[in-house]
C-alpha positions as CSV (number, residue, x, y, z in Angstrom):
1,X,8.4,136.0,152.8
2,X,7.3,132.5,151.7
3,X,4.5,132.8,154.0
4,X,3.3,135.9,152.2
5,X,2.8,134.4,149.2
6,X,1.5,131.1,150.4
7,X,-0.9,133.6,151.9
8,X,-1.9,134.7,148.5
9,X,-1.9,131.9,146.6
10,X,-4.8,130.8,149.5
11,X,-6.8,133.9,148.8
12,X,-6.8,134.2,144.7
13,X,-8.0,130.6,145.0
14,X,-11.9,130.3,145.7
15,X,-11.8,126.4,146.1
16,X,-8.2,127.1,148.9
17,X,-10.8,130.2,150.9
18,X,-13.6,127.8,150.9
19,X,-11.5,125.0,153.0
20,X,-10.0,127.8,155.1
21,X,-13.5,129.4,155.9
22,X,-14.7,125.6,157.1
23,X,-12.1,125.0,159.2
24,X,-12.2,128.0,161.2
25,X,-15.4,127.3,161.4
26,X,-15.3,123.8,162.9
27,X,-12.6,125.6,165.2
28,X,-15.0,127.9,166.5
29,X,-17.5,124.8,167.2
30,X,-14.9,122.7,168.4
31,X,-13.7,126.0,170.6
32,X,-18.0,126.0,172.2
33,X,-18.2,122.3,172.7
34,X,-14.9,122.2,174.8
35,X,-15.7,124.9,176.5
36,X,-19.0,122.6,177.6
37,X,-17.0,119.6,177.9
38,X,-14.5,121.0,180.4
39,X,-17.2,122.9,182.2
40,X,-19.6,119.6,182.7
41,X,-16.2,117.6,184.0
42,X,-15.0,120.8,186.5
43,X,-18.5,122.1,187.6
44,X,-16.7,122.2,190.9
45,X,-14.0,123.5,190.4
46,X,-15.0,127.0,188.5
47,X,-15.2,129.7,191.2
48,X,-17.3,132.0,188.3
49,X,-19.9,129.0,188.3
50,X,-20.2,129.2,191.7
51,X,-20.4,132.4,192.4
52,X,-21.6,134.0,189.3
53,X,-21.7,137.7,188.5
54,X,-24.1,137.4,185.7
55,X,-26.9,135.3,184.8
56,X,-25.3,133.8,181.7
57,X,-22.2,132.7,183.4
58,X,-24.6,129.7,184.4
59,X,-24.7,128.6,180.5
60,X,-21.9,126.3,179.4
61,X,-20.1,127.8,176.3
62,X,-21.7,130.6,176.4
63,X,-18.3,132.6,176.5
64,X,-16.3,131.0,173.4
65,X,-19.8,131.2,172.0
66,X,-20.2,134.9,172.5
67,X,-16.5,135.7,171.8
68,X,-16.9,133.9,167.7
69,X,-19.6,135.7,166.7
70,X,-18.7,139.2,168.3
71,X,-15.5,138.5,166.1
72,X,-17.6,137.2,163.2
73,X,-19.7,140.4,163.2
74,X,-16.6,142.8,163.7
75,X,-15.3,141.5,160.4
76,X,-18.6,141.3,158.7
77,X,-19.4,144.7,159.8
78,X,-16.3,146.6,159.3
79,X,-16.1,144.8,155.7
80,X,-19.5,146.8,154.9
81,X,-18.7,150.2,156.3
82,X,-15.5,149.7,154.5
83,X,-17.6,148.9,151.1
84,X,-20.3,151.4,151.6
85,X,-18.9,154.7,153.0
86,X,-14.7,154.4,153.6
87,X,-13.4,153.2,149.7
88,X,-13.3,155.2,146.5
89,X,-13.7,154.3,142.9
90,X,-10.5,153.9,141.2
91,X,-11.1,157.1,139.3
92,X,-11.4,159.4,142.1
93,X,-9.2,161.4,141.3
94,X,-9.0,161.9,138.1
């Protein structure tokens, strides 16, 4: 359970969420740019390069690139509905 509250402790603190935030994003960069990297050194060697089945398989990164923000959007997304339409006041039901 130690994890939990580490957890926690990462969340109530604003300074703790900020460094988190920055290094998932710098993942997600460094997630694109080796995508690039190991598609420039093994152009050859990807059969979905050579034979592509949609135009933007041709665009190093594009995949990682497409899967972050999908993921980022999900999340941003789901927070609002969640906000807007899904939660109750506190006094509902009273």
């Amino acid at each position: 359970m130690w994890i939990i509250k580490y957890l926690e402790k990462i969340i109530e603190n604003p300074e703790e969420m900020k460094k988190v935030k920055k290094f998932f994003l710098y993942f997600g960069v460094l997630l694109v740019a080796g995508d690039v990297i190991l598609i420039a050194l093994y152009l050859t060697d990807t059969a979905h390069l050579i034979h592509p089945y949609f135009p933007w398989d041709w665009v190093p990164g594009f995949s990682s690139l497409y899967g972050f923000v999908s993921t980022y959007l999900i999340v941003v997304i789901s927070k609002w509905v969640g906000h807007a339409f899904l939660m109750k006041p506190e006094n509902y039901y009273d």
